[in-house]
N, C-alpha and C positions, 0 to 999 in steps of 0.2 A: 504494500500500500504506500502510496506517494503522499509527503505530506509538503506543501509549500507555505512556509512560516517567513517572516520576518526576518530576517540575521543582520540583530543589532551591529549598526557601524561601529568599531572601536576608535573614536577620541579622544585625544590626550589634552587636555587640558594645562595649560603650564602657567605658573602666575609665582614672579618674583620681583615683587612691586615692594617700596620701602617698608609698609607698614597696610595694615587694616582702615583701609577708606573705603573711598565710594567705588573705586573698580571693583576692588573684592566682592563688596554688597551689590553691586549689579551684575558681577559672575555668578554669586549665588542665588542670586532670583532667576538669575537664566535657565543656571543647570534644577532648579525645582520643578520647571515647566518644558524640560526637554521630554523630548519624550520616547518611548522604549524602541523607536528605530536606534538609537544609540546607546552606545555602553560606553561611557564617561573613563579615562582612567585622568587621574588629579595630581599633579605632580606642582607642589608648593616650594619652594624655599624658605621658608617660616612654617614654625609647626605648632604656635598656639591655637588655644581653643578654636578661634574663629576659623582657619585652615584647618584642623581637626574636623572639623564638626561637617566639612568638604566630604569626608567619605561616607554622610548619605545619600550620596546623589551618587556614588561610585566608588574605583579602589583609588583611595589614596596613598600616597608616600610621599613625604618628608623628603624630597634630594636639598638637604645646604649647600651652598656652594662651597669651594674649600680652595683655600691660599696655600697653596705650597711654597709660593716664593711671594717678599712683601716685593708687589711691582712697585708702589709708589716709594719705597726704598731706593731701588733699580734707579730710579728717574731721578729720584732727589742727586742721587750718585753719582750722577752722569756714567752709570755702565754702559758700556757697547752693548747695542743688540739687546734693548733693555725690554722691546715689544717683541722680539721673538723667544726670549726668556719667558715671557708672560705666559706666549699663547701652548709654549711646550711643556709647562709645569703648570702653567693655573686653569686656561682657558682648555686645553685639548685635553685632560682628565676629566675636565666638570663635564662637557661635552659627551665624552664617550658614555659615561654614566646614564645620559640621557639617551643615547645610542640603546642603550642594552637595557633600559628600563620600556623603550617602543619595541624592540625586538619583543622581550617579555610578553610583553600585554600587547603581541600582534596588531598595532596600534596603526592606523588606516590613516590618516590626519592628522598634521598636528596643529594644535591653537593656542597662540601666545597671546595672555590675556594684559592689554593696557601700553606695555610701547616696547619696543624692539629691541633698546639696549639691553635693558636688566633682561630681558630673555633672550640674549645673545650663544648664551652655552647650549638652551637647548635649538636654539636655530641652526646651529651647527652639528647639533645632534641626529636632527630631523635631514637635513646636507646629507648626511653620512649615511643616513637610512634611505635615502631615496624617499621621503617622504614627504607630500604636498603639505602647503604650509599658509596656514592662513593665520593675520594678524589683526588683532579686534583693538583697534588702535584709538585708546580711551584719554587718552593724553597727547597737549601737542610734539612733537618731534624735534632735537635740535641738528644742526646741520652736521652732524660729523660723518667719520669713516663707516664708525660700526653702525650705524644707521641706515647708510645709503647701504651697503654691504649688504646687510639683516633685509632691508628693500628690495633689490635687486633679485632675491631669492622669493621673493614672498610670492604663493599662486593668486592671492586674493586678497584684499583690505577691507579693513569694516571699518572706518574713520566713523565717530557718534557724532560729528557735527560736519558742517560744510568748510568751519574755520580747520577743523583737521586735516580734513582732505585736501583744502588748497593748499595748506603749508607743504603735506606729500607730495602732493605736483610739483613744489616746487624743489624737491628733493628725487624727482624724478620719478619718483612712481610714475606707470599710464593710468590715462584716467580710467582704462577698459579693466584696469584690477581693483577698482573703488566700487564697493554701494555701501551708500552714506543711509546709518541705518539710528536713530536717535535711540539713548535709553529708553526705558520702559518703565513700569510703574506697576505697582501689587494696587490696582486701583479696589480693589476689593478695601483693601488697609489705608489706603490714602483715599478720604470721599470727605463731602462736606458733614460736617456733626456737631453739635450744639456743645460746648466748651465745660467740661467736667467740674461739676463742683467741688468734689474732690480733691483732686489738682490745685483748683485754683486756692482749695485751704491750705492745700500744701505747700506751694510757694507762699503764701501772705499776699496773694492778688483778690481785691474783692473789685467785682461787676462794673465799678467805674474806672476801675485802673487800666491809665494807657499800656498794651505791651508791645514792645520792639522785640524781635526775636531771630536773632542770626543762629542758624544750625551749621557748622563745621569743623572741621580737627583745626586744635591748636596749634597752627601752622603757621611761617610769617607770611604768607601771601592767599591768606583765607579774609582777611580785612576786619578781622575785630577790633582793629587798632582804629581802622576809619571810622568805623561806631564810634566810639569810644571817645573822639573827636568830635564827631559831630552831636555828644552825647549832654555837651553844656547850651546848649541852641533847642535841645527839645524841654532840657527838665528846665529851662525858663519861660518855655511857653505851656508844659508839663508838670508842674514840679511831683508831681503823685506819680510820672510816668515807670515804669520798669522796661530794663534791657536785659535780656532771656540768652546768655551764652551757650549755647550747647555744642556742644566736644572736647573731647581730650588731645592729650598730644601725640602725636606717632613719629617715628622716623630715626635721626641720628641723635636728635637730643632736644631739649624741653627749654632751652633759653627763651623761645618767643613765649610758649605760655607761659614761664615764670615773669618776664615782665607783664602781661596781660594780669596776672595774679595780682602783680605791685601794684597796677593804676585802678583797679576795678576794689585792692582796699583801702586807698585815698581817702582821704576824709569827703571831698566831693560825689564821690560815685558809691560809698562804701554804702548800703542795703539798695540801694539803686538801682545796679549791677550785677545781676545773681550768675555764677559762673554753677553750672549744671551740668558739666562733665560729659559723659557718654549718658546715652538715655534709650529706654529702650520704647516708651513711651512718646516716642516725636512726635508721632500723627495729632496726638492729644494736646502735646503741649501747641502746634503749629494753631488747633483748632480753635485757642482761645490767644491765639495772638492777636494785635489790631492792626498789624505792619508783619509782614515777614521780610526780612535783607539777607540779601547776597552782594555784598559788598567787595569780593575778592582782586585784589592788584594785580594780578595777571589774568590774563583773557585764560576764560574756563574752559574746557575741552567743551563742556557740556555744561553738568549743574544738577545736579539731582535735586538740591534742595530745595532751589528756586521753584521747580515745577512741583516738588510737593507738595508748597504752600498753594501752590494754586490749585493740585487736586483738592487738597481740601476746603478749596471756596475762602482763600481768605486773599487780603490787598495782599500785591508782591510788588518788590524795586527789586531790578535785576545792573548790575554792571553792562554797560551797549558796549562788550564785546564780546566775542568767542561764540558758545554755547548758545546765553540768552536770544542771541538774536535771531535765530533759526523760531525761535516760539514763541517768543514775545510779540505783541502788536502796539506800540508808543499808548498809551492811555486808552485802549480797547481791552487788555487782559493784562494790563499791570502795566509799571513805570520802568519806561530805560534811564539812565542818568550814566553821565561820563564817571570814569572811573575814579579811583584815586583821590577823592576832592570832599573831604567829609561838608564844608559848606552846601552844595548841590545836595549832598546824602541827606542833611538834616533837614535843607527846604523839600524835598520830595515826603521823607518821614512828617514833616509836619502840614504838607497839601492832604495827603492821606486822612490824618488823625483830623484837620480843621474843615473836611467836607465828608460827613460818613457815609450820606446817602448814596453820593457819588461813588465812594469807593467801594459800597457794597456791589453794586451796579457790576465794577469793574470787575470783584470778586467774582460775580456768580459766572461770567463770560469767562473768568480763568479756570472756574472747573470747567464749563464744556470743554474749553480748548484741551487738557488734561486729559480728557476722554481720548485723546489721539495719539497717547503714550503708554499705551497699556505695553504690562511686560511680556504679554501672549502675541502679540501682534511684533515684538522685539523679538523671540526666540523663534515665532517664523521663521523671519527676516537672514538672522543669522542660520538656519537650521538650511536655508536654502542655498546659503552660500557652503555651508559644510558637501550637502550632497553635491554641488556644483565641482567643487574640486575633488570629490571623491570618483568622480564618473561614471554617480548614479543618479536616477530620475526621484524625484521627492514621490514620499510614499512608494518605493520602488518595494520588491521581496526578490527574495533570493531561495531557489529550491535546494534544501541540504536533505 
């Protein structure tokens, strides 16, 4: 008897990004909604909880990378041949590693989650296996070697915004290896909903109190600092108002949030200014914001947070570059303002706050728009670029 089933594609999933942000969280909403034509394998470079918790969705493993020789030593040194020392002891071990982990898990694909460089070992890896290689490029790009390099090999790109894609062009990608594919969204968990009273006892916010509320890691170029700035401009036309920090810090080291700590206990900002860390609770807290900001000083790839103030129906100010601009509409579904400039930041924050009707208005037009980012309609999207380089047909089966 003949039976013709399915035979899940094996993809390798590869993500060696600084720390736990927003690619991570939009790789794990992706791989939640993949679905059983694929068999996930997950290969992190970091192996806290949050990468852990990666192998419900499939097998994961832990590869770190590993220094066998300090390069940046090399270089200080002025050694001879201080980049082919690198690539023979640091880069072509990590590599092979990656080689024999797709051997293993008979691995069909491989996808490097967020940017080229930090996933240079297993692009190299994937090289070496003869294996197509698609890059889901969540961040912008800078112009280097290992870049264009990592590019030049790549079968397919998934840039999340248009401001991605064009900086790739200009790095040489074609544009026939590009579909520009926006994140997505657990629209189920991000919707419009009536602001928790609970909460609101929880922070010390009662019903009249303005709230400002920026969600992102404690980062120097996430812009809490611009708040922060523009934060004496609102509590005088304000003074009951609150600014709602949420994240923590990630990456090489915690200087930016420890000054963010110093000015937010100032005697001016000090119960003013609530810093709320990581939170698993955003949706709630976004729902009884009165202002959501994304205020970030460099153009965003994207912006998750920005658009999830708008799923859930409240005013958004986005930064007018990178990301926002792809979704935003000037004063139709929330506020562009130039970047960098807490003055513009705090007159935008207070046109909001001093006209509500208005800005409900704008609210509810930013959840429909919202409705156009669901994360099922994003794991298509990528799911067809997967079968595209594998050189099979979507919903294809295969007889074993």
């Amino acid at each position: 008897m003949h039976r013709t089933l399915a035979k899940p594609l094996p993809v390798a999933f590869c993500e060696n990004g600084a720390g736990y942000g927003g690619a991570v969280i939009s790789l794990t909403a992706m791989l939640a909604h993949l679905d059983q034509r694929y068999a996930p394998v997950l290969l992190t470079g970091l192996g806290t909880d949050p990468y852990r918790q990666l192998a419900h969705f499939g097998r994961w493993r832990q590869l770190p990378p590993r220094e066998l020789v300090d390069h940046g030593a090399l270089r200080r040194r002025g050694v001879p041949f201080a980049s082919m020392i690198d690539n023979l002891f640091n880069v072509l071990p990590n590599a092979l590693r990656y080689y024999w982990a797709f051997r293993a898990e008979r691995v069909r694909v491989v996808y490097l989650n967020n940017d080229a460089s930090c996933n240079f070992t297993a692009a190299v890896g994937a090289r070496l296996a003869g294996l197509p290689l698609v890059l889901h490029a969540r961040g912008f790009h800078a112009d280097s070697s290992i870049n264009r390099l990592v590019l030049k090999w790549i079968d397919h790109c998934i840039p999340v915004s248009t401001a991605v894609k064009e900086e790739l062009l200009r790095l040489g990608l074609p544009d026939s290896k590009c579909t520009v594919v926006p994140e997505g969204l657990e629209l189920g968990q991000f919707q419009p909903r009536p602001p928790s009273h609970a909460l609101r006892a929880e922070l010390g916010l009662d019903e009249n109190t303005p709230v400002i509320t920026l969600v992102g890691g404690l980062i120097d170029w996430k812009g809490q600092d611009v708040l922060l700035q523009a934060a004496p401009q609102l509590f005088a036309r304000y003074p009951n108002a609150r600014i709602l920090l949420v994240g923590s810090a990630y990456g090489r080291n915690d200087l930016f949030a420890r000054a963010i700590g110093q000015q937010v206990a100032s005697p001016e900002m000090a119960g003013r200014v609530l810093l709320l860390g990581g939170r698993s609770d955003v949706a709630d807290i976004l729902a009884l914001s009165s202002v959501v900001v994304h205020a970030s000083t460099k153009p965003e790839p994207f912006g998750r947070t920005f658009l999830e103030g708008m799923a859930v129906g409240r005013p958004v100010i986005a930064a007018a570059e990178g990301g926002p601009l792809d979704v935003i509409t000037h004063e139709q579904d929330g506020l562009l303002v130039p970047p960098r400039d807490p003055g513009l930041l705090a007159a935008a924050i207070l046109r909001i706050l001093d006209n509500p009707q208005w800005a409900a208005g704008m609210a509810r037009q930013a959840a429909q728009t919202a409705q156009r980012y669901s994360i099922e309609q994003h794991t298509v999207a990528v799911s067809a670029v997967l079968d595209r380089v594998a050189g099979r047909c979507p919903h294809s089966v295969e007889t074993i």
